[in-house]
C-alpha positions as CSV (number, residue, x, y, z in Angstrom):
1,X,0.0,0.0,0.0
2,X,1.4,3.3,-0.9
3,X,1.2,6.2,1.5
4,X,1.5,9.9,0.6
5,X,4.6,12.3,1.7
6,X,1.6,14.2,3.8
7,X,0.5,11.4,5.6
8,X,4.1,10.1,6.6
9,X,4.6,13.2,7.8
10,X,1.7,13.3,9.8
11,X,2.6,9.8,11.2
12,X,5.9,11.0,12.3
13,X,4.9,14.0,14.5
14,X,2.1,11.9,15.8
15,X,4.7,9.1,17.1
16,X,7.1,12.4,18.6
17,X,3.5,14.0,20.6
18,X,3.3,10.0,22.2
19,X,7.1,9.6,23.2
20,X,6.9,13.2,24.8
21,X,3.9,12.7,26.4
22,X,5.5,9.4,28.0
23,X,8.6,11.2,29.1
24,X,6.6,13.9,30.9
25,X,4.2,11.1,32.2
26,X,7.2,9.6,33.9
27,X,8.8,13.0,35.1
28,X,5.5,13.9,36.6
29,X,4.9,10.5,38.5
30,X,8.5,10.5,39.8
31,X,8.0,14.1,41.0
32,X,4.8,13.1,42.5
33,X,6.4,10.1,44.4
34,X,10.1,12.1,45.1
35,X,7.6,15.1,46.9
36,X,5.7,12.5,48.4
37,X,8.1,10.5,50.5
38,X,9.9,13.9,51.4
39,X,6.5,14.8,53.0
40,X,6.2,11.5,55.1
41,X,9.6,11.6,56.9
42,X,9.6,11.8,60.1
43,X,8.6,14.7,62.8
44,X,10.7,13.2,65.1
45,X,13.5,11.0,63.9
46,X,15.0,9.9,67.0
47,X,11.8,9.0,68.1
48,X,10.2,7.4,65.4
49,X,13.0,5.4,64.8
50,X,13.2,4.1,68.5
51,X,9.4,3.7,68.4
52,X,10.2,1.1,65.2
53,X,13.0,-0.6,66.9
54,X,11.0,-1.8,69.9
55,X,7.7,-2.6,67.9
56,X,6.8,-6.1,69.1
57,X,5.2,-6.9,65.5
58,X,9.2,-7.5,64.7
59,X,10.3,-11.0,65.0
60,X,13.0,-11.4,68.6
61,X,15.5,-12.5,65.9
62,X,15.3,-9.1,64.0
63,X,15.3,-6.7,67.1
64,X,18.9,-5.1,67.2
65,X,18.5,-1.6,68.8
66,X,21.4,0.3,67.9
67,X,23.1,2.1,71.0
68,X,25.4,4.8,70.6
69,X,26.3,6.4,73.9
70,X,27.0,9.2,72.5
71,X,22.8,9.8,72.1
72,X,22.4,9.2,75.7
73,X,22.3,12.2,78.3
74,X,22.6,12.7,81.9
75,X,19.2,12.9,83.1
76,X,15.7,11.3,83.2
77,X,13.7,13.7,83.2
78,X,10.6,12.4,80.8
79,X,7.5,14.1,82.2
80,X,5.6,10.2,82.5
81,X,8.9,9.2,84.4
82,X,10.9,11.7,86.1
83,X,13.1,9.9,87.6
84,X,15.6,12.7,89.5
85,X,18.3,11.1,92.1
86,X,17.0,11.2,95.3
87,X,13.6,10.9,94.6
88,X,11.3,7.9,96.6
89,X,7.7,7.0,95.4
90,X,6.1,4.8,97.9
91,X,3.4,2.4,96.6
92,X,0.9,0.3,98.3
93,X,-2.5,-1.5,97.8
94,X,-4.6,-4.8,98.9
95,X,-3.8,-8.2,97.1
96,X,-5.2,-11.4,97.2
97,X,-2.0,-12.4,99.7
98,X,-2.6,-8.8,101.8
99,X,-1.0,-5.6,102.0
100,X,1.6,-4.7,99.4
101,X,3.6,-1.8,99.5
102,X,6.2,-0.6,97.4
103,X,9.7,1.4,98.1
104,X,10.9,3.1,94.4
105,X,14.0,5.0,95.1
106,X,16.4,7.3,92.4
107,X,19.9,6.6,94.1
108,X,22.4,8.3,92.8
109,X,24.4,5.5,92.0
110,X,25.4,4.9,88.1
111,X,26.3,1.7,86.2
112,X,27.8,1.7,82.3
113,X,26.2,-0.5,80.4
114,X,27.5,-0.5,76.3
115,X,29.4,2.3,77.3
116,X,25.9,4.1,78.3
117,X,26.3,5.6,82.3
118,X,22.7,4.5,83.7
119,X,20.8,5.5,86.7
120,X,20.4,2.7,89.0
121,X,17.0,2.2,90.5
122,X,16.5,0.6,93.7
123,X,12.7,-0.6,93.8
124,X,11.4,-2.8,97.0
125,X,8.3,-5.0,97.6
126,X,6.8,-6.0,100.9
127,X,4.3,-8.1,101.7
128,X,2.2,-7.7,105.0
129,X,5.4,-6.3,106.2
130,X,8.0,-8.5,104.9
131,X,10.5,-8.5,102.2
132,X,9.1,-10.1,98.8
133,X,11.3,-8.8,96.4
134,X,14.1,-6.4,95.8
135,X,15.6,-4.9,92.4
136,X,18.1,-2.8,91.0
137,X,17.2,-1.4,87.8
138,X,18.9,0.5,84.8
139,X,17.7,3.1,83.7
140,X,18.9,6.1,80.5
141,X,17.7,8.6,78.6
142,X,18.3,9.1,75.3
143,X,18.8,12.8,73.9
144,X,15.2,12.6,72.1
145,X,13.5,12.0,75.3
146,X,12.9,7.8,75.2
147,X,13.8,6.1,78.5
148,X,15.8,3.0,78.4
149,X,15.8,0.0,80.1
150,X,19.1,-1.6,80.2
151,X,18.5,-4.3,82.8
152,X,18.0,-5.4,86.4
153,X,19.6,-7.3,89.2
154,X,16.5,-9.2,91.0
155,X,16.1,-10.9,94.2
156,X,13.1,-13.3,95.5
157,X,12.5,-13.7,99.3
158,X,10.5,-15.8,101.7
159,X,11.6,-15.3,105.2
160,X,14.1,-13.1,104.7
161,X,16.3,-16.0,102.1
162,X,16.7,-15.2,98.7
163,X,15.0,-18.0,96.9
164,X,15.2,-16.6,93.5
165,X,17.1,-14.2,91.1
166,X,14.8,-15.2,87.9
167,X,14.3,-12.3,85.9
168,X,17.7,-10.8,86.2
169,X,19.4,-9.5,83.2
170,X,22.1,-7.2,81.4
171,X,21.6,-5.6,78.3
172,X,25.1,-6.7,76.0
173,X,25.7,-10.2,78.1
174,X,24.1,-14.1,77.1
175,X,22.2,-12.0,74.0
176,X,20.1,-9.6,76.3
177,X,19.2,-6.4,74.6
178,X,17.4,-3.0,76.2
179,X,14.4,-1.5,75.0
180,X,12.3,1.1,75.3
181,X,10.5,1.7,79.6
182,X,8.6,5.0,78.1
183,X,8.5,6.6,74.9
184,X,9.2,10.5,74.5
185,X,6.4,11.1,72.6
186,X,4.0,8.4,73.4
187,X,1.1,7.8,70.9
188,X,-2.2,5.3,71.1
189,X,-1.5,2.2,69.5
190,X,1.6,2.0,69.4
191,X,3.8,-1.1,70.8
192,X,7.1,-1.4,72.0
193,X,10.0,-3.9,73.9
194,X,10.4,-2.9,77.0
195,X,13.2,-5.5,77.7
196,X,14.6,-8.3,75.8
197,X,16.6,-11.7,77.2
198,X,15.1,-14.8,75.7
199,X,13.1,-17.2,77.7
200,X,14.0,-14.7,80.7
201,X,12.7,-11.2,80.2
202,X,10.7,-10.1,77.5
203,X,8.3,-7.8,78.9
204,X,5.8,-5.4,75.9
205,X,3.5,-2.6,76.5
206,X,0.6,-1.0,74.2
207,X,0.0,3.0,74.3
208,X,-4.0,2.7,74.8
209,X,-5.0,6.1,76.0
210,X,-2.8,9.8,76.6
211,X,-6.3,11.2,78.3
212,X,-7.0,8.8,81.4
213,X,-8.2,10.5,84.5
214,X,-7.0,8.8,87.6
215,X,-8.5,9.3,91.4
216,X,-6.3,8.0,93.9
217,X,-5.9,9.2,97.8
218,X,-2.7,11.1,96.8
219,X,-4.6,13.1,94.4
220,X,-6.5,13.7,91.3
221,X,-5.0,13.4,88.0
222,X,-6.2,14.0,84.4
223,X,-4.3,13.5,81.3
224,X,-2.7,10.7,81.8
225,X,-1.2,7.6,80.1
226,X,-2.4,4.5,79.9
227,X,-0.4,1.4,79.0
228,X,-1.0,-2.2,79.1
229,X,2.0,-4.6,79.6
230,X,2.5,-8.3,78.8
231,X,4.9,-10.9,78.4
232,X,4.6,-14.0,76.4
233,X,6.3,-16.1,79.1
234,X,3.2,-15.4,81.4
235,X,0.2,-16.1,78.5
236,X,-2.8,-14.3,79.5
237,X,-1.8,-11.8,82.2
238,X,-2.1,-8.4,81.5
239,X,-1.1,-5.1,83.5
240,X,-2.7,-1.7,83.5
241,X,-0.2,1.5,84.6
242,X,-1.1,4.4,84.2
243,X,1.2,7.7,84.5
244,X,0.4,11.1,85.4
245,X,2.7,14.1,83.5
246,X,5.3,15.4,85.8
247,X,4.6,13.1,88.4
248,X,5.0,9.5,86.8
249,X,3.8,6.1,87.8
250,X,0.3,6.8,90.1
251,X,-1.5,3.6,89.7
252,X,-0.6,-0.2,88.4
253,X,-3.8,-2.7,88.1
254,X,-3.9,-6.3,87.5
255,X,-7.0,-7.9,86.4
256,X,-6.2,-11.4,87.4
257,X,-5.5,-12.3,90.9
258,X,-9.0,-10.3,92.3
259,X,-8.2,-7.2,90.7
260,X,-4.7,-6.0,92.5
261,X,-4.5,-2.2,92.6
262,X,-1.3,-0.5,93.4
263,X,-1.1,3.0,94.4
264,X,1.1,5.7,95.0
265,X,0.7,7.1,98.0
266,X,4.1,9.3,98.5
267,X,6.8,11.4,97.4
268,X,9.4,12.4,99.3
269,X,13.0,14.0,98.2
């Protein structure tokens, strides 16, 4: 079939219009997607990205928190858990064993852990009087605002003899890793590690409300955060705390067991 000069022509600067309609298809689309992902980054990197690295949806054998201790500072002072040395927060409430009360005291004794200076903790239980349990925890915050948990030394009683240490363990030593004990910028539904030693402490928590208001003896409180907490070596349990800005932990509740309420009833400095 013969075709006329004209209509070659024609052809020609039809087949130029597609292929530079397809180029600026593609520019456009990769513009589109280039501006898009800029706009999703993050608010708050530091944040964010320790938000991700303790999200219990990733597999134990993923989690690897990087820890630099250069992003670590010298203070706690997170408004859920301000935790300045010196500082005691006395605890107590009725369990299905009696009274429990609870001794949580800032010392201002430090321990290094992956070259990160920590704040240790000294946290005691008593039952109806009587030793129950004893830990010293290890505590940093990160510049961001995150506080880290980088282990604990526990101790078991029953008549005043240590019958147990289960539950002890360093972040860096037999695999143990740290996570995340309260996020800078907590936000509902998210999930995080708290702690991580296989088969020994692997401890999560669930952001489930930022506007919980709280009645307790020592005071009213509005605002404030609730988490739940689990552990998949204890199937089925489930803990309530809930944290009051610029005061911290106020009240801790346990479904099972009758209900167990803990409550602070104290500050002192």
């Amino acid at each position: 079939m013969l075709v006329s000069e004209d209509a070659t022509r024609q052809l020609k600067e039809v087949c130029h219009m597609l292929r530079t309609s397809y180029v600026v298809m593609i520019m456009l689309v990769a513009s589109v997607l280039f501006l898009g992902c800029k706009g999703e980054g993050p608010t708050n990197p530091g944040a964010d990205r320790a938000a991700s690295m303790t999200d219990v949806t990733t597999s134990h054998h993923e989690y690897n928190p990087e820890i630099n201790p250069d992003d670590f500072v010298g203070v706690i002072d997170n408004p859920y858990l301000a935790f300045a040395p010196g500082k005691t927060f006395l605890y107590s409430g009725e369990t299905e064993d009696g009274t429990e009360t609870g001794e949580v005291f800032v010392t201002f004794d430090t321990k290094v852990i992956l070259g990160v200076t920590t704040t240790v903790v000294h946290d005691r239980v008593m039952l109806n009087g009587s030793l129950i349990e004893e830990t010293f925890d290890w505590y940093a915050q990160d510049k961001d605002g995150n506080v880290w948990y980088f282990g604990e030394d526990s101790k078991e009683f029953k008549d005043g003899v240590i019958v147990s240490t289960e539950g002890s363990w360093e972040a860096g030593k037999d695999g143990a890793l740290p996570g995340i004990i309260m996020l800078a910028h907590p936000k509902i539904g998210t999930t995080y590690r708290q702690e991580f030693a296989l088969d020994v402490a692997e401890d999560m928590a669930k952001v489930l409300s930022l506007k919980k208001p709280v009645s307790i003896p020592y005071g009213d409180f509005e605002d404030c955060l609730q988490t739940m907490e689990w552990t998949p070596l204890q199937p089925g349990q489930r803990e309530f705390k809930y944290y009051a800005p610029g005061v911290g932990l106020v009240l801790e509740f346990a479904p099972r067991g009758g209900g167990t309420r803990i409550e602070l009833i104290d500050i002192t400095l």
